[in-house]
DRENDRENVEX-105999 format. One line per field, with one value per atom (N, C-alpha, C): x, y, z; residue in one letter; atom name. Coordinates in pm, whole numbers. Example, Ala and Ser with C-alpha at 12.3 -4.5 7.8 and 13.67 -1.06 7.14 Angstrom:
<nodes>
px (1319 / 1230 / 1320 / 1285 / 1367 / 1290)
py (-569 / -450 / -330 / -225 / -106 / 3)
pz (780 / 780 / 780 / 708 / 714 / 787)
resn (a / a / a / s / s / s)
name (N / CA / C / N / CA / C)
</nodes>
This chain:
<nodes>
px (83 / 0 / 87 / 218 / 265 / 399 / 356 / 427 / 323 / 208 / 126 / 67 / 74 / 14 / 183 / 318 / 388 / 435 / 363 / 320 / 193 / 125 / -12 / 91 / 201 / 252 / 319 / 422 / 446 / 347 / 231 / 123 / 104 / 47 / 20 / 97 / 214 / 326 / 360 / 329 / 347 / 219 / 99 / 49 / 83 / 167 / 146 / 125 / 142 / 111 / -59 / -107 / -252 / -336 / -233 / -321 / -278 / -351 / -322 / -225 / -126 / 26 / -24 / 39 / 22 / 155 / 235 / 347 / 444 / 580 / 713 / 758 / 710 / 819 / 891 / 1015 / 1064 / 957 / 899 / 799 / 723 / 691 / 587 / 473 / 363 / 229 / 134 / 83 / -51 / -159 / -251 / -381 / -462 / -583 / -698 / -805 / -905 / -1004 / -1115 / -1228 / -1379 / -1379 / -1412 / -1418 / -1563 / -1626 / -1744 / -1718 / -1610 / -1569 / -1517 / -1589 / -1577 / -1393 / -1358 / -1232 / -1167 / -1168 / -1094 / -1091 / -1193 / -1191 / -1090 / -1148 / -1035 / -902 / -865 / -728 / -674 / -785 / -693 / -683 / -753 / -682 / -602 / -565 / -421 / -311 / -360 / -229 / -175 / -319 / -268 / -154 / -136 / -62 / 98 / 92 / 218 / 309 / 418 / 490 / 600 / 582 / 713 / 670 / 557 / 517 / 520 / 501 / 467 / 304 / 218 / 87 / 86 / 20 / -58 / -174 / -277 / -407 / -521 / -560 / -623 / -791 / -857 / -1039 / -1075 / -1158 / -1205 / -1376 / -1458 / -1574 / -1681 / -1675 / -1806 / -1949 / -2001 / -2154 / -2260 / -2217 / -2329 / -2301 / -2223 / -2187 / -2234 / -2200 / -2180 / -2250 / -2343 / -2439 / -2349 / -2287 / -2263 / -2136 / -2028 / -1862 / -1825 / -1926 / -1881 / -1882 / -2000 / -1993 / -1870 / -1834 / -1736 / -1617 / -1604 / -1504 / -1425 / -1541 / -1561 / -1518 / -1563 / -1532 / -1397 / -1367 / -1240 / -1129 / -1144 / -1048 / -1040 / -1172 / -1191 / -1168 / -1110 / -1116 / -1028 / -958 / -829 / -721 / -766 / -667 / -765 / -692 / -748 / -727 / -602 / -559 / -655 / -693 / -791 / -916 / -956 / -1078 / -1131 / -973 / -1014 / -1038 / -953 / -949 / -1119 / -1167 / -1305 / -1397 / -1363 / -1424 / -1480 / -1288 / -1310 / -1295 / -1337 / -1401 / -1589 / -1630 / -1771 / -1820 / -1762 / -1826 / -1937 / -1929 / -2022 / -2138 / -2124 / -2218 / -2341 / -2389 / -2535 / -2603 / -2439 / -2466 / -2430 / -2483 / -2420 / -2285 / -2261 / -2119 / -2090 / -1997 / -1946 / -1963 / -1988 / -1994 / -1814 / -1821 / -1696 / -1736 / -1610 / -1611 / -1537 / -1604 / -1553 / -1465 / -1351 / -1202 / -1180 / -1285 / -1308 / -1210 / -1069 / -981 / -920 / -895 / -831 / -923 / -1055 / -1127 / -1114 / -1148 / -1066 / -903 / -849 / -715 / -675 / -784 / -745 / -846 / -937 / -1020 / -972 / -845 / -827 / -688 / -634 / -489 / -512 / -660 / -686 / -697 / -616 / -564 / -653 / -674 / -781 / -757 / -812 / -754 / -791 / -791 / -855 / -946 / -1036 / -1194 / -1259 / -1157 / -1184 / -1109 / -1196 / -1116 / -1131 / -1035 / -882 / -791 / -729 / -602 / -477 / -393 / -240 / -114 / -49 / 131 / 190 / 235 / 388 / 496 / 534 / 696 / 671 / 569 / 560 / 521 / 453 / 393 / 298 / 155 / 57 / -40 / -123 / -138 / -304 / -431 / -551 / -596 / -676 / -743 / -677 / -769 / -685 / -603 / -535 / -436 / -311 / -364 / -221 / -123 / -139 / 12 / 96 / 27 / 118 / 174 / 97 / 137 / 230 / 237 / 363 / 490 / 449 / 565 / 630 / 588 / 662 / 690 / 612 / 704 / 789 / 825 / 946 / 1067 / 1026 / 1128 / 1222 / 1140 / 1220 / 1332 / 1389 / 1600 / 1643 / 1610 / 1703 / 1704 / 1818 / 1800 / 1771 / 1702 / 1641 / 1726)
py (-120 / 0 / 126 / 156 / 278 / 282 / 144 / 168 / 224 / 214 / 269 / 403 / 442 / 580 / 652 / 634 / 735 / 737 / 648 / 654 / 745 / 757 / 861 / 1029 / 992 / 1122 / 1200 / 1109 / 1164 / 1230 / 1142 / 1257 / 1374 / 1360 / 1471 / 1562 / 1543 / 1685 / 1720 / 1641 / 1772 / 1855 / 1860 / 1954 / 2053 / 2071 / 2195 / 2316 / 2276 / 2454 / 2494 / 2412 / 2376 / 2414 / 2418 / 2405 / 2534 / 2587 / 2690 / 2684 / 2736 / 2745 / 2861 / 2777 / 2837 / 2839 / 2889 / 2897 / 2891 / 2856 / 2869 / 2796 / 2744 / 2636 / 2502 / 2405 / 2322 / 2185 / 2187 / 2067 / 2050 / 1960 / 1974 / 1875 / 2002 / 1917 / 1890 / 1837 / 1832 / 1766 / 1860 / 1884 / 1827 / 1716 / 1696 / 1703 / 1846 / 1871 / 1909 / 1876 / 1916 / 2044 / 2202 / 2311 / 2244 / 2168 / 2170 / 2037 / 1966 / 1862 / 1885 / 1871 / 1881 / 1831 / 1684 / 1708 / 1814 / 1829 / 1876 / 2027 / 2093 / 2222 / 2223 / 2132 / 2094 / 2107 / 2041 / 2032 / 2182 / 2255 / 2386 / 2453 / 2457 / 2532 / 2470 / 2365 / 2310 / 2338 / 2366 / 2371 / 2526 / 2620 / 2781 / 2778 / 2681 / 2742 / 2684 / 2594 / 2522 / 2587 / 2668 / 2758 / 2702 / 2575 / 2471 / 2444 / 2456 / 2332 / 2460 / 2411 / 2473 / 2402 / 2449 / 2376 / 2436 / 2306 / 2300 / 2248 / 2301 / 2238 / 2215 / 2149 / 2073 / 2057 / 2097 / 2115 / 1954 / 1895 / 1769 / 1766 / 1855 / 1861 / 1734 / 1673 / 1554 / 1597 / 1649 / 1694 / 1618 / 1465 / 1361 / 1402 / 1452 / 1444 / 1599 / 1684 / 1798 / 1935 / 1938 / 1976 / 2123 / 2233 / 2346 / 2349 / 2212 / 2209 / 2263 / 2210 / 2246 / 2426 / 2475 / 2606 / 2666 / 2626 / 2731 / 2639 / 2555 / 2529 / 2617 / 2642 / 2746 / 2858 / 2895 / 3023 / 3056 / 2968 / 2954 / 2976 / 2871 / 2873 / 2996 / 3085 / 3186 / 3302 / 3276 / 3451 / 3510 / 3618 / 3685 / 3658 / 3627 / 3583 / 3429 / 3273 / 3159 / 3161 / 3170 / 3151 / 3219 / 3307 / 3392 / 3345 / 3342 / 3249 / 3073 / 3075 / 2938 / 2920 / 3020 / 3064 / 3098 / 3227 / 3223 / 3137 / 3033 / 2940 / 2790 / 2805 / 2672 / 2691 / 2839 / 2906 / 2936 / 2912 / 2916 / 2991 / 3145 / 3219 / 3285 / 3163 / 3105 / 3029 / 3010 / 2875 / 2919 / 3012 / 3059 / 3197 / 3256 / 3382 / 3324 / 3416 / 3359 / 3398 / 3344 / 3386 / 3474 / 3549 / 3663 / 3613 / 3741 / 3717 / 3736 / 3640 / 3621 / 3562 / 3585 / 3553 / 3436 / 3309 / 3168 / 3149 / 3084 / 3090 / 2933 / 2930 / 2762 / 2710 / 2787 / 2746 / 2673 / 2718 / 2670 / 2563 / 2568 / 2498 / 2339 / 2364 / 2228 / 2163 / 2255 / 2199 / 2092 / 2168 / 2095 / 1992 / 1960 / 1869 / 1750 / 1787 / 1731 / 1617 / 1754 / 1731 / 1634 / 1563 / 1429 / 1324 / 1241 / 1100 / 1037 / 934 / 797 / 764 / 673 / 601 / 662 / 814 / 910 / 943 / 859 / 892 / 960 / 1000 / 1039 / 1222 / 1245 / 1352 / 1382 / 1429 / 1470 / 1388 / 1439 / 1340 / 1391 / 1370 / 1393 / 1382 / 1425 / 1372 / 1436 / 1396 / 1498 / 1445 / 1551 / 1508 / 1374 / 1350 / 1227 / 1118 / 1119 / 1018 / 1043 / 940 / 944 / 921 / 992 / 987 / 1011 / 881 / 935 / 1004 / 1090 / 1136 / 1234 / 1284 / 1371 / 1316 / 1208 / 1133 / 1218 / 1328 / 1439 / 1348 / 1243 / 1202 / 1127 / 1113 / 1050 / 1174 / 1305 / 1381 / 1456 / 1483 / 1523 / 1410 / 1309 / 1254 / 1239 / 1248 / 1241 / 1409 / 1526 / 1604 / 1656 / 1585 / 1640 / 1541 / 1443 / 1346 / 1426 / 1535 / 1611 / 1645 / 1639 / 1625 / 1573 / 1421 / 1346 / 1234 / 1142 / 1065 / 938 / 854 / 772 / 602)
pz (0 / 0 / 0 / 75 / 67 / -48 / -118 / -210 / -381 / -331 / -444 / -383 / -282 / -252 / -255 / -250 / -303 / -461 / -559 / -684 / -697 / -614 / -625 / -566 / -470 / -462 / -574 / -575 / -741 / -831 / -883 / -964 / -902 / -780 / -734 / -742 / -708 / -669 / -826 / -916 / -1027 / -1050 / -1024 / -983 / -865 / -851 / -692 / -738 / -874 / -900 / -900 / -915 / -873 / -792 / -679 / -545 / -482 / -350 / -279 / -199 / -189 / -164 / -12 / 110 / 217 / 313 / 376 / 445 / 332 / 428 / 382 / 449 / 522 / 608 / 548 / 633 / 574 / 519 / 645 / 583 / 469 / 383 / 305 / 335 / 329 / 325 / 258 / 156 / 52 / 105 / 112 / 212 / 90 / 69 / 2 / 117 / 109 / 191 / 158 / 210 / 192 / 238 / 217 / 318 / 385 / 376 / 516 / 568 / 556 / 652 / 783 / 880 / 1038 / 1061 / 1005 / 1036 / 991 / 839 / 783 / 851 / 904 / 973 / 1100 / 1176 / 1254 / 1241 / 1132 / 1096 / 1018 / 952 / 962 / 1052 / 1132 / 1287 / 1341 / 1348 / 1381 / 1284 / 1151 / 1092 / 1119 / 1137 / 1155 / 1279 / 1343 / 1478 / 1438 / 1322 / 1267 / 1177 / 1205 / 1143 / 1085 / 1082 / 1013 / 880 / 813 / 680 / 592 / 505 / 340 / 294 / 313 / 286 / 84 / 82 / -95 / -48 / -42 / -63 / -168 / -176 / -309 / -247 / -334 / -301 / -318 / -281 / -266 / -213 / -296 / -196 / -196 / -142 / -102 / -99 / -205 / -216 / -150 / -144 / -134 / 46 / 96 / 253 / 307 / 221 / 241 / 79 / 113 / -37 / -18 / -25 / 9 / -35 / -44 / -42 / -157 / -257 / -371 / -458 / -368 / -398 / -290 / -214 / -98 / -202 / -279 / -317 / -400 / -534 / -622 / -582 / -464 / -418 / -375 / -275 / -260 / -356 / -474 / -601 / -675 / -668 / -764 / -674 / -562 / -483 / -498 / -504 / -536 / -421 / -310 / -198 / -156 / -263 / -214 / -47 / -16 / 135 / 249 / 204 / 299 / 253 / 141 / 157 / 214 / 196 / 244 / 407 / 432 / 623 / 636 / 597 / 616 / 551 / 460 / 483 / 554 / 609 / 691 / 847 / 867 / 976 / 1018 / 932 / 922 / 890 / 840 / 799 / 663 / 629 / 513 / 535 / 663 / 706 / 677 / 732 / 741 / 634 / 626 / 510 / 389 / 267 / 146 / 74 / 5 / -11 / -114 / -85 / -179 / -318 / -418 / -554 / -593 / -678 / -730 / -891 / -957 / -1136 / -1059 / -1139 / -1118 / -1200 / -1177 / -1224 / -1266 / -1386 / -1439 / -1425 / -1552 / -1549 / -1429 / -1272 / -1168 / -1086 / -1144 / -1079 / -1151 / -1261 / -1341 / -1349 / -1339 / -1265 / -1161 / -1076 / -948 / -912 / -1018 / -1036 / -1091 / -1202 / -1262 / -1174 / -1100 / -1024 / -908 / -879 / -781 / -802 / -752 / -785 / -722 / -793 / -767 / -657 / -549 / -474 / -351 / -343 / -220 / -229 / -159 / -116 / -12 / 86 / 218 / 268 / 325 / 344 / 519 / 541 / 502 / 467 / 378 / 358 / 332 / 334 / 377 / 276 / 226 / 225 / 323 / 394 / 507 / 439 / 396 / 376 / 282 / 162 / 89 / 164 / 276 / 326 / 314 / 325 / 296 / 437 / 485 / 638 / 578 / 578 / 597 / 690 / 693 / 808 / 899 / 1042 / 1074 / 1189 / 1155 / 1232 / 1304 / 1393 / 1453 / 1513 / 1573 / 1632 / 1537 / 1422 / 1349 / 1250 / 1186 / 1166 / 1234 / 1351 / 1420 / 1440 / 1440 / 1417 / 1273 / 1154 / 1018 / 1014 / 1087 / 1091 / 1175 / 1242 / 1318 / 1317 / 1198 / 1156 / 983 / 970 / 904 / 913 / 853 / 843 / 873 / 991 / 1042 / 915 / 961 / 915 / 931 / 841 / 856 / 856)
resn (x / x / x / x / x / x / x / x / x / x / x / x / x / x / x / x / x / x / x / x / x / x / x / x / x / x / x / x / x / x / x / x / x / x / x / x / x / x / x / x / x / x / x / x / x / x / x / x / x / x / x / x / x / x / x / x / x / x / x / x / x / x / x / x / x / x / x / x / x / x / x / x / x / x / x / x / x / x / x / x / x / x / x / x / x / x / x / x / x / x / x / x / x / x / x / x / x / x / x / x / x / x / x / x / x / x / x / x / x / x / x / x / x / x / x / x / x / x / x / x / x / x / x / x / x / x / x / x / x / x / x / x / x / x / x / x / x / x / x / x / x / x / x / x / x / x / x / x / x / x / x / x / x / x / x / x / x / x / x / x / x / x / x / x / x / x / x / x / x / x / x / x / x / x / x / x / x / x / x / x / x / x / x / x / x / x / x / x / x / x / x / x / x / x / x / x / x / x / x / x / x / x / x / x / x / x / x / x / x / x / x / x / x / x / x / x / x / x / x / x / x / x / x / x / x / x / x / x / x / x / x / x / x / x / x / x / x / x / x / x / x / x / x / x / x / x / x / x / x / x / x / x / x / x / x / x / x / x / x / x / x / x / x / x / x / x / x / x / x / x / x / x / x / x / x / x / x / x / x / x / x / x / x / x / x / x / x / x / x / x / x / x / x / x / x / x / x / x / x / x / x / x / x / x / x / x / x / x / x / x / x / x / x / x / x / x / x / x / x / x / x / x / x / x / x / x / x / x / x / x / x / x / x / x / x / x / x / x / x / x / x / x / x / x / x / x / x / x / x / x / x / x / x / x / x / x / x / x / x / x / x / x / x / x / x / x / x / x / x / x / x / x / x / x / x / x / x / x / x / x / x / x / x / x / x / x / x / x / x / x / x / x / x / x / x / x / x / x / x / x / x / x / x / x / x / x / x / x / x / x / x / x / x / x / x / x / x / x / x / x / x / x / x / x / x / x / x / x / x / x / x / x / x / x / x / x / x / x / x / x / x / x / x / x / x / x / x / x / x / x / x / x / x / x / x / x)
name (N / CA / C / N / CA / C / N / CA / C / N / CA / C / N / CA / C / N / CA / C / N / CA / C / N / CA / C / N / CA / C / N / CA / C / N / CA / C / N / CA / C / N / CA / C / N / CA / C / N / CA / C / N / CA / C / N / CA / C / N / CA / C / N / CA / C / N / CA / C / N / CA / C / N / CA / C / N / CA / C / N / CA / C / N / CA / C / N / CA / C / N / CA / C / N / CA / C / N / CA / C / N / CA / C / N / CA / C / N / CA / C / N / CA / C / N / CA / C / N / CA / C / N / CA / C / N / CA / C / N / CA / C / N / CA / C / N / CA / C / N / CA / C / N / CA / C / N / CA / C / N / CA / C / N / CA / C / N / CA / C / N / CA / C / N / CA / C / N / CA / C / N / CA / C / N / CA / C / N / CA / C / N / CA / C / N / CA / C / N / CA / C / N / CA / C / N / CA / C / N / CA / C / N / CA / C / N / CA / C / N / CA / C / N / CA / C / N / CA / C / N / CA / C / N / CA / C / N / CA / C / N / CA / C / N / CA / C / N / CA / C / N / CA / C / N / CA / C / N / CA / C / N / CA / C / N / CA / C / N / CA / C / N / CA / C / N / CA / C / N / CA / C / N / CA / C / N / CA / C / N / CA / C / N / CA / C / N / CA / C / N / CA / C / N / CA / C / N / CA / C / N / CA / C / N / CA / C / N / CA / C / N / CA / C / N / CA / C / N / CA / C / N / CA / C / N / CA / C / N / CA / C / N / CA / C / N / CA / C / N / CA / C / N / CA / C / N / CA / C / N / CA / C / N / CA / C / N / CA / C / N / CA / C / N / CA / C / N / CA / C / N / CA / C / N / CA / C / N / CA / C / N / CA / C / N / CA / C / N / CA / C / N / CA / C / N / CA / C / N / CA / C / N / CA / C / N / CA / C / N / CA / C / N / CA / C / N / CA / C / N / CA / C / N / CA / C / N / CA / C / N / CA / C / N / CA / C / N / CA / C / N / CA / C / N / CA / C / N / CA / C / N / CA / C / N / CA / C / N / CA / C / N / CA / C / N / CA / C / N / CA / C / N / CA / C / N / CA / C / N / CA / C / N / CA / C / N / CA / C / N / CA / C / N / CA / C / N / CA / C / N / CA / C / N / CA / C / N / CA / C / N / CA / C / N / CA / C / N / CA / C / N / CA / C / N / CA / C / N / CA / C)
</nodes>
């Protein structure tokens, strides 16, 4: 198995240009998230307090779970600052109001439609550092990142 999900990393990471590019830090992380997935909300407020990673995140909305993901997705992709939309989106501030008018940015929205590999059905889902971590599994995420630079 983690020899066919870092064959799914590879695809992925030649998209990064794809996805919403968040920090600067050493770590790398590629985020596949629902914005109205309860974990996945979760897990961006844990990642806001993490000043080590380089986040890429990739839209993944589950309509059949979440009827709404797919428009805050849209929105997200098409806003002039994704990073800040994605913050007020996977903050709730969409929940109950409607969401800003924005020109939908097909182009990036098909990109990153296009830029998701088979095989991930679930969200949240993970690479740290090219590992593949379902879910919002934090102790195992802190441990592949703070195994950054040593060696193995």
């Amino acid at each position: 198995k983690d020899k066919i999900m870092f064959a799914k990393y590879d695809t992925i990471k030649k998209h990064l240009n794809d996805a919403i590019k968040i920090g600067s830090g050493p770590n790398e992380v590629i985020e596949i998230i629902d914005p109205d997935c309860p974990f996945c909300r979760r897990m961006h407020e844990y990642w806001k307090t993490r000043t080590d990673v380089t986040r890429y995140v990739f839209m993944m909305p589950l309509t059949q779970l979440h009827p709404q993901a797919k428009a805050h997705s849209d929105y997200i992709l098409s806003a002039k600052d994704p990073a800040s939309a994605l913050d007020e989106v996977e903050t709730g501030k969409y929940d109950k109001t409607s969401l800003p008018t924005v020109v939908l940015n097909d182009a990036r929205i098909k990109a990153q439609a296009e830029s998701l590999i088979s095989g991930i059905n679930g969200t949240p889902a993970y690479f740290i550092n090219g590992t593949f971590v379902n879910g919002a599994n934090v102790p195992q995420i802190e441990k592949l990142l703070t195994k950054k630079g040593e060696k193995y």
